[in-house]
Backbone atoms as SQL, in Angstrom:
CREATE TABLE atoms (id INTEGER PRIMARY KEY, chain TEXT, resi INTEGER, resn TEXT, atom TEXT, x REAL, y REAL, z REAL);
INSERT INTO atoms VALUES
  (1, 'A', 1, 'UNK', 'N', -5.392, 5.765, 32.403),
  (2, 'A', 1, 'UNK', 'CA', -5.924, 5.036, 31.265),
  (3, 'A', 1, 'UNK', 'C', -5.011, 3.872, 30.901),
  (4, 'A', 2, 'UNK', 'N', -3.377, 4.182, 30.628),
  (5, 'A', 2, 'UNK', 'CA', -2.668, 2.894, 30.434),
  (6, 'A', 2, 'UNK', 'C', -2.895, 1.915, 31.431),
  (7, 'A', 3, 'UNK', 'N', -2.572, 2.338, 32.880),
  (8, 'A', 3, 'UNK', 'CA', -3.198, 1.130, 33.748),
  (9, 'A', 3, 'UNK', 'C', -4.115, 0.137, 33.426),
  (10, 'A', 4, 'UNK', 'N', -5.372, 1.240, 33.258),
  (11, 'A', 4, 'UNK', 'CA', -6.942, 0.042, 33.153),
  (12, 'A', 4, 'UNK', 'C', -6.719, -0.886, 31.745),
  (13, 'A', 5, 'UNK', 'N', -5.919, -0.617, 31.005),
  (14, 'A', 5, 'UNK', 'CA', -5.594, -1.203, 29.811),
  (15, 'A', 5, 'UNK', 'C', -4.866, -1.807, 29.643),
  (16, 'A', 6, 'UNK', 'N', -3.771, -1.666, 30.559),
  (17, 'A', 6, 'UNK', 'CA', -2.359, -3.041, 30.650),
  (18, 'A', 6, 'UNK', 'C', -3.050, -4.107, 31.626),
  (19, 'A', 7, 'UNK', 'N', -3.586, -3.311, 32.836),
  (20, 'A', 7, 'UNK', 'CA', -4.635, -4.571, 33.629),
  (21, 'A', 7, 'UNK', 'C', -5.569, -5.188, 32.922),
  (22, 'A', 8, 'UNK', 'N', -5.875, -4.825, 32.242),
  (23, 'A', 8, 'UNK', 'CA', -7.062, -5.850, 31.397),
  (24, 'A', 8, 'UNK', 'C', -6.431, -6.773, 30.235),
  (25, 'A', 9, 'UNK', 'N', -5.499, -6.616, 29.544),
  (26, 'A', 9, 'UNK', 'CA', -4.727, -7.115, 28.838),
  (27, 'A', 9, 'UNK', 'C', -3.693, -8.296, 29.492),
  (28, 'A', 10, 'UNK', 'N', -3.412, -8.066, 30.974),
  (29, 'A', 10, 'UNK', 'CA', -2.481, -8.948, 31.746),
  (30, 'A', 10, 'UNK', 'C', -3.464, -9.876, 31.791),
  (31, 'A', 11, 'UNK', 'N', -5.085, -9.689, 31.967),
  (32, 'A', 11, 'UNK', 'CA', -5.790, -10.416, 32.589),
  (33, 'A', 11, 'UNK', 'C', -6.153, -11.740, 31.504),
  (34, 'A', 12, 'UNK', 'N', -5.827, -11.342, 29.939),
  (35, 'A', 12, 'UNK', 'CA', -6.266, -12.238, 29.072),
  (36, 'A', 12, 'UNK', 'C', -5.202, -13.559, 28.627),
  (37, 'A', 13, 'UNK', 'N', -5.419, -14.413, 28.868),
  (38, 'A', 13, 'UNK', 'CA', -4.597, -15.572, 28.849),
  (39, 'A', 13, 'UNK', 'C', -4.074, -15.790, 27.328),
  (40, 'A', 14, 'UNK', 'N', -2.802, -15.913, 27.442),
  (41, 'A', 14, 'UNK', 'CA', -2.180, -16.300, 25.878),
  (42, 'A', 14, 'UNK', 'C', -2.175, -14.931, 25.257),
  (43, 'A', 15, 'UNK', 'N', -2.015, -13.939, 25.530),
  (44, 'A', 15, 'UNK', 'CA', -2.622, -12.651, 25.228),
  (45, 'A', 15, 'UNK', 'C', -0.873, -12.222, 24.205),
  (46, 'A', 16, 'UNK', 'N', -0.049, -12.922, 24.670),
  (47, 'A', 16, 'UNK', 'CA', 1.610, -12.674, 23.903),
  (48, 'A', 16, 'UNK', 'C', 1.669, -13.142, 22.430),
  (49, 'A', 17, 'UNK', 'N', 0.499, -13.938, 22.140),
  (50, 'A', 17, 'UNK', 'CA', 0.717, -14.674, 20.639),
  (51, 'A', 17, 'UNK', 'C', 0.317, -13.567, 19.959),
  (52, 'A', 18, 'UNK', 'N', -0.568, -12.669, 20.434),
  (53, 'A', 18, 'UNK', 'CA', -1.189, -11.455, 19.249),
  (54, 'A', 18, 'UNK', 'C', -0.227, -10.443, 18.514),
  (55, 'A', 19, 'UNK', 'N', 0.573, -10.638, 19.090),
  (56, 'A', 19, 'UNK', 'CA', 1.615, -9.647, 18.578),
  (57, 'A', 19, 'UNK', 'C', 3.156, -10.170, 17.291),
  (58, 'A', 20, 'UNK', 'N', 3.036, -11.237, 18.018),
  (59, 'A', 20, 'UNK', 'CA', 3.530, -12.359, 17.085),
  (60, 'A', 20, 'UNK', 'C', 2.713, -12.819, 15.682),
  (61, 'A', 21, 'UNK', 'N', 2.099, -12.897, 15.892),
  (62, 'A', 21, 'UNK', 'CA', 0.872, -13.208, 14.977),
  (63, 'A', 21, 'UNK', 'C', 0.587, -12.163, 13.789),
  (64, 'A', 22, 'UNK', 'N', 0.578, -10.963, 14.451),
  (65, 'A', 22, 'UNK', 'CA', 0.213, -9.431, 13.880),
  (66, 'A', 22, 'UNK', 'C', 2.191, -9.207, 13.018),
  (67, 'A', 23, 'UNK', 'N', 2.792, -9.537, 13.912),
  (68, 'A', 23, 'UNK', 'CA', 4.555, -9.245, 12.771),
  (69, 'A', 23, 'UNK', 'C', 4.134, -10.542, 12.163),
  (70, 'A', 24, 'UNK', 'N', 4.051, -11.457, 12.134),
  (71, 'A', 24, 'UNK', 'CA', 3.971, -12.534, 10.883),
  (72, 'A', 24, 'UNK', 'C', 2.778, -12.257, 9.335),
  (73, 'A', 25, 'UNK', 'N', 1.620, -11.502, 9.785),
  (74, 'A', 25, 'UNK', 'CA', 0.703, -11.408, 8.882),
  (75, 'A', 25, 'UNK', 'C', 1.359, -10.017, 8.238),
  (76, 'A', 26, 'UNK', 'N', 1.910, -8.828, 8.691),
  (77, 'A', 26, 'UNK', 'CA', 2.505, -8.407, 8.105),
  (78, 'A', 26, 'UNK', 'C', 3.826, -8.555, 7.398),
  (79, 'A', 27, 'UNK', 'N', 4.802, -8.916, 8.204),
  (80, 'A', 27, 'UNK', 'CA', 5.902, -9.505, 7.023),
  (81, 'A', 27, 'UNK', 'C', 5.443, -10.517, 6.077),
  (82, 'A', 28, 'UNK', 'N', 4.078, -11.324, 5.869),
  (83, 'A', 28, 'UNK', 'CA', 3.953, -12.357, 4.997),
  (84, 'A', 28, 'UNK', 'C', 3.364, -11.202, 3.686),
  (85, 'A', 29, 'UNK', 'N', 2.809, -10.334, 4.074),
  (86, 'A', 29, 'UNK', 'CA', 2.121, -8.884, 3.460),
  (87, 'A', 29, 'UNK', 'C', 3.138, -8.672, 2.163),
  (88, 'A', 30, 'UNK', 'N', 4.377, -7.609, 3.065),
  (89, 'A', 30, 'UNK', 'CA', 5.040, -7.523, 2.718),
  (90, 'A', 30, 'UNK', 'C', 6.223, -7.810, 1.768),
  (91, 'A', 31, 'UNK', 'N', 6.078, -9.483, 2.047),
  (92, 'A', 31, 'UNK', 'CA', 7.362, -9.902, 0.811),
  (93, 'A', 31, 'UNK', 'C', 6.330, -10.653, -0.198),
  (94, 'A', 32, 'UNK', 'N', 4.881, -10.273, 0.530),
  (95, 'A', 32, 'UNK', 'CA', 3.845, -10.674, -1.235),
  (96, 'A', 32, 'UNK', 'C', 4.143, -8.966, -1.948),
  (97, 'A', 33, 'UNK', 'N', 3.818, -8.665, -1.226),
  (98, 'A', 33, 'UNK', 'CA', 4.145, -6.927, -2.549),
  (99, 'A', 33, 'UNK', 'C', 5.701, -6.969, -2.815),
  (100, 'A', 34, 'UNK', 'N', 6.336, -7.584, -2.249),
  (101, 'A', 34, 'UNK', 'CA', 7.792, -7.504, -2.873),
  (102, 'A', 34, 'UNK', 'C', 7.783, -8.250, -4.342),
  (103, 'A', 35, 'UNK', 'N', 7.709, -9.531, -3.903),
  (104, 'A', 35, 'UNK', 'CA', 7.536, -10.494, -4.817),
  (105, 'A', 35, 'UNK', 'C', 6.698, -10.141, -5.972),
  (106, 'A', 36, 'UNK', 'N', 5.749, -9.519, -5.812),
  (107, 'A', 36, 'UNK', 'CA', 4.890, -9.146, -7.153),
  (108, 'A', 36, 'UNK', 'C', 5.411, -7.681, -7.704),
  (109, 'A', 37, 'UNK', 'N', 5.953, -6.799, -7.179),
  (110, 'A', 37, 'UNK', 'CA', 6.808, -5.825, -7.749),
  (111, 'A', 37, 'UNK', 'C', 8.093, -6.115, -8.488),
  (112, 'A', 38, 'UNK', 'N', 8.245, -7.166, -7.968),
  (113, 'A', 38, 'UNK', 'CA', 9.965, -7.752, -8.514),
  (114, 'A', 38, 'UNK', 'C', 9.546, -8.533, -9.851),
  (115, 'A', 39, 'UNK', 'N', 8.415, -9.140, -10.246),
  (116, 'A', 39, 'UNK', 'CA', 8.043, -10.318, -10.960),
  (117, 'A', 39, 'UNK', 'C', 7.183, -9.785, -11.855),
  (118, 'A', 40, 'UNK', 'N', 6.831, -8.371, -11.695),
  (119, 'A', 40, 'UNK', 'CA', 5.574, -7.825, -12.886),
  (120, 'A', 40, 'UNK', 'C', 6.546, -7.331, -14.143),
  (121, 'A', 41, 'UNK', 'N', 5.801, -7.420, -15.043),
  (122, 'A', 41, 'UNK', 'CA', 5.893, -7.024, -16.253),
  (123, 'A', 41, 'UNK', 'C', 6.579, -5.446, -16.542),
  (124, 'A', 42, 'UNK', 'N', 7.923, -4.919, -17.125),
  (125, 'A', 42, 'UNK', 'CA', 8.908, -4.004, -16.775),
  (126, 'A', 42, 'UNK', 'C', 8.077, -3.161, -18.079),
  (127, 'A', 43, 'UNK', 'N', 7.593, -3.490, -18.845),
  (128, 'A', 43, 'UNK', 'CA', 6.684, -2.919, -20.131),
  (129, 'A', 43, 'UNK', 'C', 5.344, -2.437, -19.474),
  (130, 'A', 44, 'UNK', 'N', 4.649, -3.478, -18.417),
  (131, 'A', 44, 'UNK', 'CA', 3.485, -2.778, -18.367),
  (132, 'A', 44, 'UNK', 'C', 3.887, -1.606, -17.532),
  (133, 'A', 45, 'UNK', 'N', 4.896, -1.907, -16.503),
  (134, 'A', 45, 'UNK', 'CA', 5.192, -0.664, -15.338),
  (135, 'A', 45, 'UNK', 'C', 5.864, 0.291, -16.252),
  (136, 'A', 46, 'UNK', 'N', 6.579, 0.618, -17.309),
  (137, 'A', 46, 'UNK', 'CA', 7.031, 1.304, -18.085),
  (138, 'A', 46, 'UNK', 'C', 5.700, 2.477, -18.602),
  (139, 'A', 47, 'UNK', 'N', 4.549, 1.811, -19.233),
  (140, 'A', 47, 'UNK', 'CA', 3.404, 2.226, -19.841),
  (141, 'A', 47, 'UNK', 'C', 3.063, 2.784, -18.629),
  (142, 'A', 48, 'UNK', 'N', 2.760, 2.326, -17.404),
  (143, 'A', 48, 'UNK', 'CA', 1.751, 3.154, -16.623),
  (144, 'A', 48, 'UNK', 'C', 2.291, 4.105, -15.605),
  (145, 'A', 49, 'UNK', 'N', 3.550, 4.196, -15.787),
  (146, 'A', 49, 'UNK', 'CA', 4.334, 5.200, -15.401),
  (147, 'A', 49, 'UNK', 'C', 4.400, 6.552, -16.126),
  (148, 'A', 50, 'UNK', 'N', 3.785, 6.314, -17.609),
  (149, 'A', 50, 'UNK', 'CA', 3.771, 7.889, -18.631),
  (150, 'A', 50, 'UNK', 'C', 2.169, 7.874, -18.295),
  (151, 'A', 51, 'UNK', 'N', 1.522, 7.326, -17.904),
  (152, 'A', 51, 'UNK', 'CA', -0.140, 7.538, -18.072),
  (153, 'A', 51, 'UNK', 'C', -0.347, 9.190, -17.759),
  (154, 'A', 52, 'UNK', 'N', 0.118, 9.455, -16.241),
  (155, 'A', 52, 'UNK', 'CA', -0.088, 10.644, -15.892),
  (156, 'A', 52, 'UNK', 'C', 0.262, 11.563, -16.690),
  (157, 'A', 53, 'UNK', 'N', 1.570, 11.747, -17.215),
  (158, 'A', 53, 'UNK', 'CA', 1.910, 12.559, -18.019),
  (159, 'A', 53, 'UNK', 'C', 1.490, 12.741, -19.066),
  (160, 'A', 54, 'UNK', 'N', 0.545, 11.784, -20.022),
  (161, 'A', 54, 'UNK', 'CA', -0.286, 11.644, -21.117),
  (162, 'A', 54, 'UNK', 'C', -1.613, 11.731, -20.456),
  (163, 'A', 55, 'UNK', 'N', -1.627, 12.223, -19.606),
  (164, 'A', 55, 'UNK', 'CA', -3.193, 12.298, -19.540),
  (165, 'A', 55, 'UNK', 'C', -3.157, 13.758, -19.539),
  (166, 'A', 56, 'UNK', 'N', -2.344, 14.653, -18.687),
  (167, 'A', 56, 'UNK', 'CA', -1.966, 15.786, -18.384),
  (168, 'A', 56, 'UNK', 'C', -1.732, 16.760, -20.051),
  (169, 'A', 57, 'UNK', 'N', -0.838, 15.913, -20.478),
  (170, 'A', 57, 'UNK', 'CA', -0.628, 16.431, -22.285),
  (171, 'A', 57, 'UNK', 'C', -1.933, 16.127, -23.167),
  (172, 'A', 58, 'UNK', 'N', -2.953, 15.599, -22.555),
  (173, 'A', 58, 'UNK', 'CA', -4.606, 15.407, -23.329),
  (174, 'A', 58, 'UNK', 'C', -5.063, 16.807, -22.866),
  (175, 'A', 59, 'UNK', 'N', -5.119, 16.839, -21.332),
  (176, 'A', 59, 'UNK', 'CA', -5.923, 17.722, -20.871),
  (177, 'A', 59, 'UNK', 'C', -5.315, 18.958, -21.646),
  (178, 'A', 60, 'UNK', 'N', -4.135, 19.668, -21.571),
  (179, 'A', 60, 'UNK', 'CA', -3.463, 20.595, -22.078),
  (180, 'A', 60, 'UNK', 'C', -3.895, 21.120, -23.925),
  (181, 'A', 61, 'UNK', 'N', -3.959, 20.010, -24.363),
  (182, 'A', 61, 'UNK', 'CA', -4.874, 19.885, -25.556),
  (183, 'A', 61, 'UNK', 'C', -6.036, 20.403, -26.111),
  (184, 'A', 62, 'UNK', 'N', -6.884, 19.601, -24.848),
  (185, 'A', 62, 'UNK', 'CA', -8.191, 20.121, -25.014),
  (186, 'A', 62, 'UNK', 'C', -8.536, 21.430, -24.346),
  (187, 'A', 63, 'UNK', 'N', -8.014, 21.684, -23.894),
  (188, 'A', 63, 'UNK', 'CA', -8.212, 23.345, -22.965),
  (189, 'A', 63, 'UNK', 'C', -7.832, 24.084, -24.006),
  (190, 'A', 64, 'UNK', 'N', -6.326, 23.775, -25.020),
  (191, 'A', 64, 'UNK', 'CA', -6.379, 25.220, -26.063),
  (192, 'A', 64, 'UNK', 'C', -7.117, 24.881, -27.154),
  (193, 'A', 65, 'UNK', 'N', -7.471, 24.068, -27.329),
  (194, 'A', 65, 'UNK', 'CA', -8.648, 24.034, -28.601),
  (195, 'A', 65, 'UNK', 'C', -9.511, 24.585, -28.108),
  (196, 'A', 66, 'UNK', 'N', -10.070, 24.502, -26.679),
  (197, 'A', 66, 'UNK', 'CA', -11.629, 24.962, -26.371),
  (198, 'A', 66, 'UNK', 'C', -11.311, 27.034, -26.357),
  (199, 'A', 67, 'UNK', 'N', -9.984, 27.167, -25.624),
  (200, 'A', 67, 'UNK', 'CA', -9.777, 28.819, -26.190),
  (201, 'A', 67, 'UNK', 'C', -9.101, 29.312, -27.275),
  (202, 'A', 68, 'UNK', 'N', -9.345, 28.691, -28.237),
  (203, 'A', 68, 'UNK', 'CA', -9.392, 29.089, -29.721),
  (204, 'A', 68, 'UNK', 'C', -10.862, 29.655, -30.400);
């Protein structure tokens, strides 16, 4: 199977830019989620970091009111 697949791949001309191409669209990926993790708002990531835990302390809530 690797054979018929490296032979067909030898056979496509310019076939070396794809891989180049594929590390550039990902590292350009990458230092966009950097850049927007580094640059967001430390209040909103603060807030939505307790969400879970306030959602969890709702649910907990409403479950002993409902077995009362």
């Amino acid at each position: 199977m690797l054979k018929f697949v490296k032979y067909h791949m030898a056979s496509i001309t310019d076939i070396e830019i794809f891989p180049i191409i594929s590390f550039v669209i990902f590292f350009l990926f990458f230092l966009g989620v950097l850049m927007l993790v580094f640059r967001s708002d430390k209040k909103l990531m603060s807030k939505m970091e307790q969400m879970p835990l306030e959602d969890s302390i709702l649910a907990n809530r409403e479950n002993n009111e409902e077995n009362i």
